[in-house]
C-alpha positions in Angstrom: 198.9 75.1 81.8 197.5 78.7 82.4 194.5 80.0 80.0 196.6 81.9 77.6 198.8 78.5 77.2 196.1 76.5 76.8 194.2 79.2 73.9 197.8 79.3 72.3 198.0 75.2 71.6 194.4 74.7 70.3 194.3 77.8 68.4 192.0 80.0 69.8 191.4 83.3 72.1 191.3 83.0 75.4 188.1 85.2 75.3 186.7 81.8 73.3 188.0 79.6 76.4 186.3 81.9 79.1 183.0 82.0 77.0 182.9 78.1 76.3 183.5 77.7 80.3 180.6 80.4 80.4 178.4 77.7 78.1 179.7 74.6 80.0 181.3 73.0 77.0 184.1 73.1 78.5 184.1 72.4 82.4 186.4 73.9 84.9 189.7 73.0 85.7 191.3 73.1 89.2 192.3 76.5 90.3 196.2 77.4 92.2 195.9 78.7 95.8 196.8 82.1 93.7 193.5 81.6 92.2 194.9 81.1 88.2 193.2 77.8 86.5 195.2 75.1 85.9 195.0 73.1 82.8 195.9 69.4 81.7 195.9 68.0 78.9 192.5 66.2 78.5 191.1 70.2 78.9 193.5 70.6 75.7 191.9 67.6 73.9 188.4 68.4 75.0 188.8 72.1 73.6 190.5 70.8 70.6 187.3 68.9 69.8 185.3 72.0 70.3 187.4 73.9 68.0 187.0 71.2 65.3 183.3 71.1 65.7 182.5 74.5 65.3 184.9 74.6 62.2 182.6 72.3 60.7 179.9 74.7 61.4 177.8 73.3 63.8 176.0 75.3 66.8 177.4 75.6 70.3 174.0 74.0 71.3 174.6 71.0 68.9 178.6 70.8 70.0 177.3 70.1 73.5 174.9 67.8 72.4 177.4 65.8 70.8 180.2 66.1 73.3 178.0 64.7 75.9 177.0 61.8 73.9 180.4 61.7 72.7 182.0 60.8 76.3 183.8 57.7 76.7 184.6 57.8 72.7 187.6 58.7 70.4 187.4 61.6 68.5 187.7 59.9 65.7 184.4 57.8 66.6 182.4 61.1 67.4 183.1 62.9 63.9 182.6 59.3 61.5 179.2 60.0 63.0 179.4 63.2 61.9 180.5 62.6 58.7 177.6 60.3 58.1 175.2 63.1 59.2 176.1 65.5 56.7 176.4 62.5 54.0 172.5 62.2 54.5 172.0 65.9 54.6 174.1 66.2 51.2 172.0 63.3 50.1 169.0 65.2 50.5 170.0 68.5 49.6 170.8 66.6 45.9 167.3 65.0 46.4 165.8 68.7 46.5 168.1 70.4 43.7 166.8 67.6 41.4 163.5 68.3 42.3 164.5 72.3 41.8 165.7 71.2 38.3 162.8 69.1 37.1 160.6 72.2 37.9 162.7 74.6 36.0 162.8 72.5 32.6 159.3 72.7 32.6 157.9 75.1 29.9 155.1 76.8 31.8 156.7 78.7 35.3 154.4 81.1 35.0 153.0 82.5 38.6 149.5 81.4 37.5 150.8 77.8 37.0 150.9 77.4 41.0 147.7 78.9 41.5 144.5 76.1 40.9 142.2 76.7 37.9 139.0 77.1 39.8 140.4 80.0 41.9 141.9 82.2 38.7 138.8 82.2 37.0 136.8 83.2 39.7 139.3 86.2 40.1 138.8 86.7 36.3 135.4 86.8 36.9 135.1 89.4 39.3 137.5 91.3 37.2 135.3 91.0 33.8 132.0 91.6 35.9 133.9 94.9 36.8 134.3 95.6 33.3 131.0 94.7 32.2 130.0 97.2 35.0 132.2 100.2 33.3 130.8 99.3 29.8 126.9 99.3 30.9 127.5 102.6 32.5 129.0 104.0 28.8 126.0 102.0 26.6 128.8 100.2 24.9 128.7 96.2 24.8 131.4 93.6 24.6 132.6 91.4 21.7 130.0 92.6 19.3 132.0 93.3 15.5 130.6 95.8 13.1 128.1 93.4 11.1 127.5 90.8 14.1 123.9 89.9 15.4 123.6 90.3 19.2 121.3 88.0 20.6 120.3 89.8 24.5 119.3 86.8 26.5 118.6 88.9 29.9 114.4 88.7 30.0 113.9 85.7 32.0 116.2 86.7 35.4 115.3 90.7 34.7 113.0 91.0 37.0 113.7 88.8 39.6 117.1 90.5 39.5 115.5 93.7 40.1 113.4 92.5 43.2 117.0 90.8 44.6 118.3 94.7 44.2 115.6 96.4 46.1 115.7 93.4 49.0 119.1 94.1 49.3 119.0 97.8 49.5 116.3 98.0 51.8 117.8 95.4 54.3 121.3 97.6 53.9 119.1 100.7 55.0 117.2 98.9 57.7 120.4 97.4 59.3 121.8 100.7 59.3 119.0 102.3 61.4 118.8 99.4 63.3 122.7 99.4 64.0 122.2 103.4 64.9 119.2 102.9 67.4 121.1 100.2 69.1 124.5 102.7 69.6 126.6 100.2 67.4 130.1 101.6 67.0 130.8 103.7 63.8 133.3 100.9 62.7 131.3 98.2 63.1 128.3 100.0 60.8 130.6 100.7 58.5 132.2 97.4 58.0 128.9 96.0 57.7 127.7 98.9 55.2 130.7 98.2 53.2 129.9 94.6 53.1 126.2 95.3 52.2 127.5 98.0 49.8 129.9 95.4 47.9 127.3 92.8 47.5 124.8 94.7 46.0 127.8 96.2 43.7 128.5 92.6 42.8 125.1 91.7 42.0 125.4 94.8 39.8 128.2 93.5 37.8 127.0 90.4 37.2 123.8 92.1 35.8 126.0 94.4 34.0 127.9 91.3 32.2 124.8 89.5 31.3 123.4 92.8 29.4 126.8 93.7 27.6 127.9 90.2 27.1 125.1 88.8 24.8 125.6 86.1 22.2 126.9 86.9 19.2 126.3 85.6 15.3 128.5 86.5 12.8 129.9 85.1 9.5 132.7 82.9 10.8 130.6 81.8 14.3 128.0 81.6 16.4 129.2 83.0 20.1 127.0 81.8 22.5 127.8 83.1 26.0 126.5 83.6 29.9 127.8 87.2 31.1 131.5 86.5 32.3 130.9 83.1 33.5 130.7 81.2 30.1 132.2 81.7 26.7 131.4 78.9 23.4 132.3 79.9 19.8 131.0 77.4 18.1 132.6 77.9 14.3 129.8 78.2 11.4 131.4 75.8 9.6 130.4 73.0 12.2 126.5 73.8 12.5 124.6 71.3 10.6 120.7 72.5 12.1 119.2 75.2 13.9 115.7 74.9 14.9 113.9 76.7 17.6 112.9 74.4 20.8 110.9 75.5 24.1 112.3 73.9 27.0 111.6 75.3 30.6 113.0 72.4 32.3 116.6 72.9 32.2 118.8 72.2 35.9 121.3 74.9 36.4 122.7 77.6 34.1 126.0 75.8 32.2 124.9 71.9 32.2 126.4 69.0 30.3 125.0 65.6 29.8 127.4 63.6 27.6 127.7 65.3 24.2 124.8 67.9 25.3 125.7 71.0 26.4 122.2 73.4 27.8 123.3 77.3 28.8 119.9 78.2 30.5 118.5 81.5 31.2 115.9 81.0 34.1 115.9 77.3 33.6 114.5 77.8 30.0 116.3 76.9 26.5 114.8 77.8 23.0 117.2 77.7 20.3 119.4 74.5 19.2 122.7 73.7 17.4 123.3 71.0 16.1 126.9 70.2 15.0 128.8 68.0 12.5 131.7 67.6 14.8 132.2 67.9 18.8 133.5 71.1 20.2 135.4 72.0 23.2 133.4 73.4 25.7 134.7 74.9 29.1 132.6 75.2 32.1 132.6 77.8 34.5 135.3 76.5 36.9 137.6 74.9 34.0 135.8 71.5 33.2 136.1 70.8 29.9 134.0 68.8 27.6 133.3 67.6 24.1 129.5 69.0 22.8 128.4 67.9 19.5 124.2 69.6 20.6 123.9 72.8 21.9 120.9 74.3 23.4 120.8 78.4 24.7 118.3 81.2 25.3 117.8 84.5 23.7 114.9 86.8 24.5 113.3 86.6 20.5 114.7 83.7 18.9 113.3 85.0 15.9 115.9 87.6 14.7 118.3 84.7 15.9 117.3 82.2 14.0 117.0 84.7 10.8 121.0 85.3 11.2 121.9 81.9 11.4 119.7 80.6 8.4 121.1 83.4 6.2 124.6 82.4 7.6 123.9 78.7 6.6 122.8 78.9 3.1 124.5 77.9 0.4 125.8 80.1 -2.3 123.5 80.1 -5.4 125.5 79.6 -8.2 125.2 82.3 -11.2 124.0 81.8 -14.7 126.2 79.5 -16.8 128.7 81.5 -19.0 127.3 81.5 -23.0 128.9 79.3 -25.1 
């Protein structure tokens, strides 16, 4: 059989049949002193099978693979194999839309969902220190209704805050002359004067969120907070004591010790809550945790503790209606 023969009973172009000879799927056949090729019948079959193969979608790279392990063997024999190939593939393909659909029932596919606690609110709080930062600058503080006591709690880290500042300005401005003595490239003083600029800008912030952030007393609660980092409302309802305490022992800022909760301001405390019922309490980085004791700080305690008596006693009844 010539080429065009040979294209015309399997069914395809004999552009195809040059360009699988090109690949080597299909080998050679024996040429005619007049140089045409001449076919037989088991280069019919063979080209038949490549034909069926790509019809089933596979790659010329997998067809070859499979033809060569498929020599010696029926047809028939090479695509059962097949067929159990794509079985398994279909099996897991239904594996994976189950999966797929589980995920969809759920309730909550919000974006956020995928993203772990810890790592959103440290992203919030960069955000909120940024506010804070916007709110100082305008003398305007956060969370603080018409008729609310704010309690400021920022005397115990002021001034070691300040001191961090001027370190941190200074070593900005000595790196910077250092950098230009030295001939450092422009780009790589200003990377690092962009990286000294944004800490001290962070350190701002977090200043800035302490000051417009204070706790907060009003009718219905006592909001007892740590600049963006940590946020109680305890409801009035709940507080059973308040007495002033001086404690300048505490470990860390936001600390819990089984129904104790401490939110420290330069390791001190000075005021406590005592509740009639645990409350929810959510650390920094998510943990949550059932307070029924509550210890914080506040710069006077006194005007403090005058809101929250006034808020806790009881309404005196009025004179008895004449008979």
């Amino acid at each position: 059989m010539r080429i065009g023969e040979l294209a015309a009973l399997v069914g395809v172009s004999t552009r195809a049949v040059r360009h699988y000879h090109h690949l080597g799927l299909l080998p050679e056949p024996h040429r005619l002193g007049n140089g045409y090729r001449a076919y037989r019948l088991r280069d019919a079959v063979l080209l038949a099978r490549i034909r069926r193969l790509a019809e089933l979608g596979l790659a010329l790279d997998e067809i070859r693979d499979i033809l060569g392990d498929a020599q010696g063997r029926e047809l028939r024999e090479v695509l059962e194999e097949l067929d159990a190939d794509l079985a398994r593939q279909q099996e897991a393909l239904a594996t994976r839309r189950q999966r797929l659909a589980t995920l969809l029932a759920e309730a909550d596919l919000d974006v956020d969902s995928t993203v772990p606690e810890p790592v959103r609110r440290i992203v919030g709080f960069d955000v909120r220190n940024l506010v804070s930062l916007a709110l100082w600058v305008a003398g305007r503080r956060h969370g603080v209704p018409r008729g609310g006591t704010a309690v400021p709690y920022t005397g115990p880290q002021a001034g070691m805050t300040v001191v961090l500042l001027v370190v941190m300005v200074i070593e900005m401005v000595a790196v910077e002359i250092l950098l230009r003595g030295l001939g450092a490239p422009v780009a790589l003083r200003t990377l690092l004067l962009v990286l000294e600029g944004y800490g001290i800008l962070t350190v701002l912030s977090v200043v800035a969120a302490i000051v417009t952030r204070p706790h907060v007393i009003t009718a219905d609660e006592v909001r007892i907070r740590y600049g963006a980092f940590f946020d109680l409302r305890v409801p009035r309802r709940l507080i059973a004591e308040v007495r002033q305490i001086r404690r300048y022992d505490e470990s860390g800022t936001v600390r819990v010790d089984g129904e104790r909760l401490a939110v420290a301001v330069g390791a001190q405390t000075n005021l406590l809550l005592e509740l009639t019922e645990p409350v929810t309490a959510t650390r920094p980085l998510g943990r949550r945790a059932e307070v029924r004791t509550v210890r914080f700080f506040a710069d006077d305690p006194a005007p403090a503790l005058a809101a929250l008596h006034q808020r806790l006693k009881p309404v005196s009844p009025g004179p008895a209606p004449a008979s």
